[in-house]
C-alpha positions, 0 to 999 in steps of 0.5 A, a space after each residue: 488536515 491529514 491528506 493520504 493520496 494513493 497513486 499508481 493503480 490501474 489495469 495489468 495482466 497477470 505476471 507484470 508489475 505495478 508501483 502503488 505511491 502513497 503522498 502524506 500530509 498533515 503528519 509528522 511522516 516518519 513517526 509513523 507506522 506505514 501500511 498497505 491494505 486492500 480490499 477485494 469486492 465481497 471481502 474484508 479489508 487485510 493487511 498487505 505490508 507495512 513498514 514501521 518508523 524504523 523501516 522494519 518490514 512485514 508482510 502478507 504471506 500471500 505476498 511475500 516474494 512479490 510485492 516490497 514495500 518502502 518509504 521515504 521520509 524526505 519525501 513523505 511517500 510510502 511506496 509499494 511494488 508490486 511484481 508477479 501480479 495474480 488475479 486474486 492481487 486484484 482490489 481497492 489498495 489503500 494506503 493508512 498511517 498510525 501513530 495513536 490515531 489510524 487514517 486512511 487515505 482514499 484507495 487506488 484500483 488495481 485489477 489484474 487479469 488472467 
């Protein structure tokens, strides 16, 4: 059974620091893609930075500069920093894996304020 748990959300001011962690299980970890999304209330979901099985980075223009993202194979996590946080930062993070087959884990809230 696949098992995607995020952690680490929560409440912060704009400006401050968040450190989002992902713990899979049920897949063979470091075959697969590693991508975080998030989903803002009345929005769709969009990509937020993934990290591939090689550990090649990309991310959304909107974080770029700000957030990193990075993995561990040994552990099987999959972390996201998330450093000058902006109000519009604020949503549902998820975390999701891909190797021929896409899940999900369940979502982490994070709200920043003004």
């Amino acid at each position: 059974q696949v098992q995607l748990v995020e952690s680490g959300g929560g409440l912060v001011q704009a400006g401050g620091s968040l450190r989002l962690s992902c713990a899979a299980s049920g897949i063979i970890f470091n075959i697969n893609a590693m991508t975080w999304y998030r989903q803002a209330p009345g929005n769709q979901r969009e990509l937020v930075a993934s990290i591939s099985s090689s550990g090649r980075t990309s991310y959304a223009d909107s974080v770029k500069g700000r957030f990193t993202i990075s993995r561990d194979n040994a552990k099987n996590t999959v972390d996201l920093l998330m450093n000058s946080l902006k109000p519009e930062d604020t949503g549902v993070y998820y975390c999701s894996s891909m190797y021929q087959f896409r899940f999900w884990g369940q979502g982490t809230q994070v709200t920043v304020s003004s």
